[in-house]
C-alpha positions as CSV (number, residue, x, y, z in Angstrom):
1,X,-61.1,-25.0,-42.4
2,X,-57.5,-24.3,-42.3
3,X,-54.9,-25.8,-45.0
4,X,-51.1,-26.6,-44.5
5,X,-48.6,-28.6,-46.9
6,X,-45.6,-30.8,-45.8
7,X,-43.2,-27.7,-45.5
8,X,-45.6,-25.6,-43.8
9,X,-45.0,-24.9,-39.6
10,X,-47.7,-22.7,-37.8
11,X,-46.8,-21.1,-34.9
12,X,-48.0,-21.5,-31.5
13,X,-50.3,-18.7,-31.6
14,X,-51.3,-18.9,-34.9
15,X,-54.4,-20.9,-35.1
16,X,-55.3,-19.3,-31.9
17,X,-55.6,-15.9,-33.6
18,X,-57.8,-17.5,-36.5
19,X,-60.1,-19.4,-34.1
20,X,-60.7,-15.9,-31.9
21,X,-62.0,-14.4,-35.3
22,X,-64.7,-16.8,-35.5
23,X,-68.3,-15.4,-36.3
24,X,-71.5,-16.8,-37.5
25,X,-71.0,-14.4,-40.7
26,X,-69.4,-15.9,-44.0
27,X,-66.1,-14.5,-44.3
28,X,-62.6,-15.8,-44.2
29,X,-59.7,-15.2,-41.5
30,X,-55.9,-14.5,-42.6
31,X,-53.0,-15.5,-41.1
32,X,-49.6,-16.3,-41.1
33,X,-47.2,-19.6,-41.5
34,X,-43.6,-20.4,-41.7
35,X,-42.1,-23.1,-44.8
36,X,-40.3,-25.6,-43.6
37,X,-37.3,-25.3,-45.8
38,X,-34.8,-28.5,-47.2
39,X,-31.9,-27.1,-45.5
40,X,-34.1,-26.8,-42.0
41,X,-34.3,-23.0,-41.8
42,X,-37.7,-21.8,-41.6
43,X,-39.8,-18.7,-43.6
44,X,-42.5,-16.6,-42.7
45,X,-45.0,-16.3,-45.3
46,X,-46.9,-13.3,-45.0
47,X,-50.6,-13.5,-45.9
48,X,-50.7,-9.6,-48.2
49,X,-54.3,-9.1,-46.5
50,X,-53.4,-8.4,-42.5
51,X,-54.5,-11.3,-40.0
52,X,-57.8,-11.6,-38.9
53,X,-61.7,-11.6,-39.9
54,X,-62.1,-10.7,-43.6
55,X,-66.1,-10.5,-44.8
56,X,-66.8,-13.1,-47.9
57,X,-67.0,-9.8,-50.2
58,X,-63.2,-8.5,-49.1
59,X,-60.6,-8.2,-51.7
60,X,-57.0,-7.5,-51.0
């Protein structure tokens, strides 16, 4: 599962780096995504944990 709002923009590679961290463990993947602002411009918002396979017990 993977959530977005209406400002959000993901880019190209991003969903590609979740789906690549697929297991068959429980766990979560972190990743990155840009908000789509009013003015247009675009900012990153940084996930704190670092992208990439987390195991359901992680904290950050």
């Amino acid at each position: 599962m993977n959530w977005a709002d209406d400002d959000d923009v993901f880019p190209d590679w991003s969903l590609g780096v979740r789906l690549e961290t697929f297991t068959d463990e429980l766990g979560w993947v972190a990743g990155y995504s840009k908000d789509w602002l009013p003015d247009g411009s675009r900012r990153l918002w940084e996930c704190p944990a670092p992208p990439g396979y987390h195991a359901a017990s992680a904290t950050w």
